[in-house]
N, C-alpha and C positions, 0 to 999 in steps of 0.2 A: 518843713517849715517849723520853725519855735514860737509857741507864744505863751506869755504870759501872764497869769492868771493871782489875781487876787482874793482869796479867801477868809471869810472872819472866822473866830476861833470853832464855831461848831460846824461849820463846813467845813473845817479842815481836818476836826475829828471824825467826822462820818467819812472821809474821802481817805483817809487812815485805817477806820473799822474796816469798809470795803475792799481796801485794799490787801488787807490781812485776810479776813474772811475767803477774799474770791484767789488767794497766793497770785494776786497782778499786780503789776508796777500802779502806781498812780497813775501816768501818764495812759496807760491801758485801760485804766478806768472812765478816766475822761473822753477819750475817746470812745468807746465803749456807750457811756451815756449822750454824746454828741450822737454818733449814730443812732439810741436809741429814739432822743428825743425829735431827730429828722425824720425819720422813717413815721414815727406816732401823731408827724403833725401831715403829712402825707397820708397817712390811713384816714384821718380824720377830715379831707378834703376833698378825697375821693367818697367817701362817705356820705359829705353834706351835698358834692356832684348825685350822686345817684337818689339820694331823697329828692332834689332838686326836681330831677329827670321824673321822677317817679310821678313826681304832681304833676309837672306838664301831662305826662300823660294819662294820668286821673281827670284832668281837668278837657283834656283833649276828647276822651273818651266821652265824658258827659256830653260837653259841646256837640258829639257826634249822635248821640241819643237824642239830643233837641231836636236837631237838625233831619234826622232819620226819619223821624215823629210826621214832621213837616209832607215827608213825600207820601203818608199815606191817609194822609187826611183828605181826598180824595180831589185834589187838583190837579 
């Protein structure tokens, strides 16, 4: 697939710099940062999944302390 990309002049100098610095095409670049930027918003989804997780079962846990409380209060 080809596509087309528009960039103003200091995006097109850092994507220049990069490219010389890492000896990669530009198009290696881009891609390169497409993957980066996939993967970093993927880490960060699964991340905000497990904080998620984490307080249910913080919150689970409590709930289960009230409740626990309840059976030995001698009814």
């Amino acid at each position: 697939m080809t596509a087309t990309v528009r960039l103003d002049e200091a995006l097109e100098s850092k994507l220049n710099r990069l490219s010389d610095v890492l000896h990669k095409k530009k198009s290696d670049v881009i891609r390169d940062a497409i993957n980066y930027y996939a993967a970093n918003i993927e880490k960060t989804k699964k991340s905000r999944i497990l904080m998620a997780v984490e307080k249910t079962k913080n919150s689970d846990k409590n709930e289960y302390k009230d409740f626990e409380g309840t059976l030995d209060d001698g009814l």
